[in-house]
DRENTORLUM-152676 format. One line per field, with one value per atom (N, C-alpha, C): residue in one letter; chain; atom name; x, y, z. Coordinates in pm, 1 decimal. Layout:
N
rest A,... $
kette A,... $
atom CA,... $
X X,... $
Y Y,... $
Z Z,... $
// end
This chain:
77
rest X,X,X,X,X,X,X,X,X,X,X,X,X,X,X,X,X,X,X,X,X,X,X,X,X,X,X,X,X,X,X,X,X,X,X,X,X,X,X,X,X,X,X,X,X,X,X,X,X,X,X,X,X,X,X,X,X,X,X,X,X,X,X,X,X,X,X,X,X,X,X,X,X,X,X,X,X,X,X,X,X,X,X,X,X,X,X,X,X,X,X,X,X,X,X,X,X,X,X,X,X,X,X,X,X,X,X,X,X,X,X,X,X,X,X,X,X,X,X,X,X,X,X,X,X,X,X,X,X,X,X,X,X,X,X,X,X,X,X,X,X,X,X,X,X,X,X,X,X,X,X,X,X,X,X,X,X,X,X,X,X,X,X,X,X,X,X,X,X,X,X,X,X,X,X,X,X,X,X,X,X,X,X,X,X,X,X,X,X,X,X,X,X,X,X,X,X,X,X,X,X,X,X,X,X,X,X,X,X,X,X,X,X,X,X,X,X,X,X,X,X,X,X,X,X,X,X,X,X,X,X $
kette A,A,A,A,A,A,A,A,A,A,A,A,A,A,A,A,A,A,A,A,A,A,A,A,A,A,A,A,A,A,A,A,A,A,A,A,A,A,A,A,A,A,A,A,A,A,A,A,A,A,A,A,A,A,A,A,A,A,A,A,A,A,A,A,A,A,A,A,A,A,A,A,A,A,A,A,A,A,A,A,A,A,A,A,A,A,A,A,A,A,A,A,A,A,A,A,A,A,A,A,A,A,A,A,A,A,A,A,A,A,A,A,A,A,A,A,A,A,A,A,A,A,A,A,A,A,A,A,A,A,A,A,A,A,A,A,A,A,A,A,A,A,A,A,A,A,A,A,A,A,A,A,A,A,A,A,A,A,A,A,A,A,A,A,A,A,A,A,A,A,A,A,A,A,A,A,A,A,A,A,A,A,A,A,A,A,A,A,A,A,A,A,A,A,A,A,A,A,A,A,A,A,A,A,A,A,A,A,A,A,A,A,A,A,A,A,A,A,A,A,A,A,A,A,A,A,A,A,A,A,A $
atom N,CA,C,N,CA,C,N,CA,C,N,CA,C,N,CA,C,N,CA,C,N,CA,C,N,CA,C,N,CA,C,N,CA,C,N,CA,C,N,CA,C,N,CA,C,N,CA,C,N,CA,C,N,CA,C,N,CA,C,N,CA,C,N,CA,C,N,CA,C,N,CA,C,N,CA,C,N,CA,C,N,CA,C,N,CA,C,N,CA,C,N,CA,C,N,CA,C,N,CA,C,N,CA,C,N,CA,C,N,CA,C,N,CA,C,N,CA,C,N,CA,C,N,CA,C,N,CA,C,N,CA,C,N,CA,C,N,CA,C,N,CA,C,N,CA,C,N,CA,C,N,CA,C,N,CA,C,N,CA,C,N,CA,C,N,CA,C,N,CA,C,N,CA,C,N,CA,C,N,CA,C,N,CA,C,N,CA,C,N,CA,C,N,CA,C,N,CA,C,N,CA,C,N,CA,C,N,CA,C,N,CA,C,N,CA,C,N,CA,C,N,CA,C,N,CA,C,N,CA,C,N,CA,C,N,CA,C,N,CA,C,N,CA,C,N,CA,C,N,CA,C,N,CA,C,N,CA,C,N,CA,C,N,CA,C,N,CA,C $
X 4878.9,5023.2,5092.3,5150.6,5256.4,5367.1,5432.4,5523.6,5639.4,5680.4,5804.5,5762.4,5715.0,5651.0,5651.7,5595.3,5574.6,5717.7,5790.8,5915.4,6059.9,5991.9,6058.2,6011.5,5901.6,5771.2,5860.9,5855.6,5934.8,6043.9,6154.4,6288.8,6331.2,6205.8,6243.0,6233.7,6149.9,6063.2,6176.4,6213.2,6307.3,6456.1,6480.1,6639.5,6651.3,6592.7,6588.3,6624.3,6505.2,6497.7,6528.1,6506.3,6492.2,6633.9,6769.2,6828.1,6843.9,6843.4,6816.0,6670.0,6611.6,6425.0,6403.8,6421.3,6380.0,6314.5,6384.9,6336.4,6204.9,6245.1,6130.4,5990.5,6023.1,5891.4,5843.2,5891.0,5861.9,5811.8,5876.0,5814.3,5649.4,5679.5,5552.9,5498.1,5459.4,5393.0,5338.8,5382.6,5331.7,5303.3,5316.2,5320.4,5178.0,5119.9,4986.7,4874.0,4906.5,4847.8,4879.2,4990.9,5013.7,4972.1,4991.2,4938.4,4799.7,4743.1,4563.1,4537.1,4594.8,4628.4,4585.0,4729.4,4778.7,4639.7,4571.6,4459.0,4366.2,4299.7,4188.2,4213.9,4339.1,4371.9,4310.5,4369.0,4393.3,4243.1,4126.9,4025.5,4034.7,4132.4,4160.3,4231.4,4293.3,4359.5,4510.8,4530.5,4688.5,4797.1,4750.6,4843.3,4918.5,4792.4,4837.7,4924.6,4829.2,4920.6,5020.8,5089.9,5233.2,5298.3,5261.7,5352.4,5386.0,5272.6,5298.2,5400.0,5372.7,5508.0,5634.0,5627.5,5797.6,5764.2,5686.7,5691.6,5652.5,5669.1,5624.5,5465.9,5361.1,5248.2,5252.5,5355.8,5317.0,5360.7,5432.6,5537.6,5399.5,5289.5,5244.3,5061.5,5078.8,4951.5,4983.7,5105.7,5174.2,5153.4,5203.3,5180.6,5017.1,4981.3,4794.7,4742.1,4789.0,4766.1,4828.0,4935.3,5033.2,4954.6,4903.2,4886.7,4706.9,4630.2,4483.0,4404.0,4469.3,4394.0,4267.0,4195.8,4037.6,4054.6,4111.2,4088.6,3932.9,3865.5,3699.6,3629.3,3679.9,3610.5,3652.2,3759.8,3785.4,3767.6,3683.3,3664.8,3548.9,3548.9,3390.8,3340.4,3182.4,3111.1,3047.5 $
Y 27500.3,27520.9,27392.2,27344.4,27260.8,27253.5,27135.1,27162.1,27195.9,27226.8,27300.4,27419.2,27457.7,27607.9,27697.4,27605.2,27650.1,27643.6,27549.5,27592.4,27717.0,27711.0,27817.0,28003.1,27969.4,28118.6,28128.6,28041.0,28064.0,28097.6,27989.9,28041.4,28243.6,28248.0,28416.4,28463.9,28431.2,28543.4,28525.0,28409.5,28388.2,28421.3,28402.8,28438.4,28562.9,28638.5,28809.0,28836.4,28788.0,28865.8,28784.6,28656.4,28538.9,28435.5,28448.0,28367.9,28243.9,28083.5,28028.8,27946.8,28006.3,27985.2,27856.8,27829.9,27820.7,27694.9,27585.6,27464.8,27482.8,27562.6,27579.2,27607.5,27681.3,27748.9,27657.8,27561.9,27436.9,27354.8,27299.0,27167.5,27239.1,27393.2,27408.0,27423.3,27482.3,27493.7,27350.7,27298.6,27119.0,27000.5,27022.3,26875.9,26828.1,26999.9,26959.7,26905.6,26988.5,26926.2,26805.0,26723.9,26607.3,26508.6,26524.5,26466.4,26413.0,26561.8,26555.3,26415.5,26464.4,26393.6,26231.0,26170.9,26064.8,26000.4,26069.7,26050.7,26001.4,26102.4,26074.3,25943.6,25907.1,25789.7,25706.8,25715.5,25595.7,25579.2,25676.8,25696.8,25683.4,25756.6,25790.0,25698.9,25601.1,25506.5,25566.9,25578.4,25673.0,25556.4,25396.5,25348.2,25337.3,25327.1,25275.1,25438.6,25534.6,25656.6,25685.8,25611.9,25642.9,25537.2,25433.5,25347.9,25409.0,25447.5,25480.5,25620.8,25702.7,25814.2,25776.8,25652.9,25617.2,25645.4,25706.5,25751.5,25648.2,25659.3,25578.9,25632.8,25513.2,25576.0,25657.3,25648.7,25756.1,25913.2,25885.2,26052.8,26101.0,25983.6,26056.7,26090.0,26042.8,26091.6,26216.5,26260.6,26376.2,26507.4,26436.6,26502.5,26621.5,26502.4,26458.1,26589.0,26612.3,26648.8,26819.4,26798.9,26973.4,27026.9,26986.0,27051.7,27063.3,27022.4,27047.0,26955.7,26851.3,26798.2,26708.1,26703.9,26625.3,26510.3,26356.4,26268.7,26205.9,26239.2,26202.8,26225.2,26317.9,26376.1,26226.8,26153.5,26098.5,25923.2,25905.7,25769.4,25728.7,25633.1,25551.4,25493.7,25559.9,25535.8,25452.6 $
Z 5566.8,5558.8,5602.4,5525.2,5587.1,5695.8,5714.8,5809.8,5761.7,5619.5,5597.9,5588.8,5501.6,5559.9,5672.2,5818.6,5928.4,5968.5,5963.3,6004.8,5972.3,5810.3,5757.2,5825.2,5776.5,5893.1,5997.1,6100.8,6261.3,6224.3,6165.4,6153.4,6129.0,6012.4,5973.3,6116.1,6164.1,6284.9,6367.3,6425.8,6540.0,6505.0,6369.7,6365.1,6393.0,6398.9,6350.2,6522.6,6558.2,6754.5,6861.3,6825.6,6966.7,6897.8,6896.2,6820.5,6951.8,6942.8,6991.9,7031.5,6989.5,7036.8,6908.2,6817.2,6702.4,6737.2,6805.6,6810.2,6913.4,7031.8,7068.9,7047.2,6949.1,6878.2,6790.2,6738.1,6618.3,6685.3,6761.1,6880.4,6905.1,7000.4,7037.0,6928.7,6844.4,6678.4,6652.5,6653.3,6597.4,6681.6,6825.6,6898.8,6900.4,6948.1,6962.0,6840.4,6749.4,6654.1,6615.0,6592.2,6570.6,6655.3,6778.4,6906.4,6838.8,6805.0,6818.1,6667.8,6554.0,6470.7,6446.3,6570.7,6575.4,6700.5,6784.1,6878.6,6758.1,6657.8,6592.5,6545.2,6439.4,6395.5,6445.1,6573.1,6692.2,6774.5,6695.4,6762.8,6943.9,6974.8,7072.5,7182.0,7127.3,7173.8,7212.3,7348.9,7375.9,7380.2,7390.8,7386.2,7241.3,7158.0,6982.0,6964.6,6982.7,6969.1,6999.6,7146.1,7146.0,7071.9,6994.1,7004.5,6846.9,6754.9,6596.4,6626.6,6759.3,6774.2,6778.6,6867.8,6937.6,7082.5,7123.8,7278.4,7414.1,7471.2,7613.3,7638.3,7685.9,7703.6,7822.5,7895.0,7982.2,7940.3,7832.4,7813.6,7718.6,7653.7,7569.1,7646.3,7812.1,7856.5,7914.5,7968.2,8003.4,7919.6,7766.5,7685.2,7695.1,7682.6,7646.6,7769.6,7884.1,8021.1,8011.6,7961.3,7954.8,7821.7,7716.1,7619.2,7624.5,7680.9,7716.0,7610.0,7590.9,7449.6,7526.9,7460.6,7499.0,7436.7,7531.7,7408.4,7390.3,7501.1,7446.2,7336.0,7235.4,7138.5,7004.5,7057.4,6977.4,6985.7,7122.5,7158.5,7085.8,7055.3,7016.8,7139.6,7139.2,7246.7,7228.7 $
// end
Protein backbone atom coordinates (compact mmCIF):
# COMPACT_ATOMS: atom_id res chain seq x y z
CA UNK A 1 0.00 0.00 0.00
CA UNK A 2 1.20 3.24 -0.56
CA UNK A 3 1.46 6.37 1.24
CA UNK A 4 -1.60 7.96 -0.29
CA UNK A 5 -3.59 5.21 0.33
CA UNK A 6 -2.53 4.87 3.95
CA UNK A 7 -3.38 8.26 4.51
CA UNK A 8 -6.64 8.21 2.90
CA UNK A 9 -7.47 4.54 5.15
CA UNK A 10 -6.68 6.76 8.46
CA UNK A 11 -8.42 9.85 7.39
CA UNK A 12 -11.89 7.56 6.90
CA UNK A 13 -11.23 5.85 10.25
CA UNK A 14 -10.30 9.06 12.17
CA UNK A 15 -12.75 11.55 10.70
CA UNK A 16 -15.67 9.47 11.76
CA UNK A 17 -14.56 8.99 15.76
CA UNK A 18 -11.17 10.66 16.71
CA UNK A 19 -11.69 14.18 14.79
CA UNK A 20 -8.28 15.79 15.32
CA UNK A 21 -6.00 12.57 15.58
CA UNK A 22 -5.39 12.40 11.88
CA UNK A 23 -1.88 13.71 11.74
CA UNK A 24 -1.15 11.75 14.55
CA UNK A 25 -2.04 8.62 13.28
CA UNK A 26 -0.04 9.34 9.80
CA UNK A 27 3.21 10.46 11.41
CA UNK A 28 2.83 7.31 13.65
CA UNK A 29 1.80 5.01 10.53
CA UNK A 30 4.99 5.97 8.54
CA UNK A 31 7.97 7.35 10.61
CA UNK A 32 8.97 4.11 11.45
CA UNK A 33 8.99 2.58 8.42
CA UNK A 34 10.67 5.32 6.61
CA UNK A 35 13.18 5.74 9.33
CA UNK A 36 13.88 1.89 8.76
CA UNK A 37 13.93 2.68 4.95
CA UNK A 38 16.32 5.59 4.88
CA UNK A 39 18.78 3.24 7.69
CA UNK A 40 18.98 0.32 5.04
CA UNK A 41 19.96 2.91 2.26
CA UNK A 42 22.36 4.36 4.44
CA UNK A 43 23.40 0.75 5.42
CA UNK A 44 22.90 1.99 8.66
CA UNK A 45 24.67 5.14 8.71
CA UNK A 46 22.35 7.63 11.18
CA UNK A 47 24.41 10.43 10.24
CA UNK A 48 23.87 10.12 6.17
CA UNK A 49 20.25 9.18 7.29
CA UNK A 50 19.45 12.28 8.94
CA UNK A 51 20.97 14.42 6.66
CA UNK A 52 18.92 12.78 3.22
CA UNK A 53 15.67 13.45 6.00
CA UNK A 54 16.48 17.11 6.92
CA UNK A 55 16.83 16.07 10.58
CA UNK A 56 19.56 16.70 13.18
CA UNK A 57 21.57 13.50 14.00
CA UNK A 58 20.55 13.73 17.23
CA UNK A 59 16.56 14.16 16.61
CA UNK A 60 17.15 11.19 14.29
CA UNK A 61 19.03 8.84 17.10
CA UNK A 62 16.05 9.80 19.43
CA UNK A 63 14.03 8.85 16.83
CA UNK A 64 16.06 5.56 16.29
CA UNK A 65 15.67 5.01 20.45
CA UNK A 66 11.53 5.88 20.89
CA UNK A 67 10.56 3.76 17.96
CA UNK A 68 12.73 0.33 18.84
CA UNK A 69 14.45 0.23 15.51
CA UNK A 70 17.68 -2.12 15.39
CA UNK A 71 20.18 -0.25 13.38
CA UNK A 72 22.62 -3.37 13.50
CA UNK A 73 20.67 -5.35 11.15
CA UNK A 74 21.74 -2.82 8.73
CA UNK A 75 25.58 -2.21 9.37
CA UNK A 76 28.25 -3.90 7.31
CA UNK A 77 30.33 -5.99 9.41
Amino acid sequence: MDIKNKVLELEETFLADKEGLVYKAVVEAIEKPLLEDILQRTEGNQLKAARILGINRNTMRAKIRKLGIDINKWKIQ
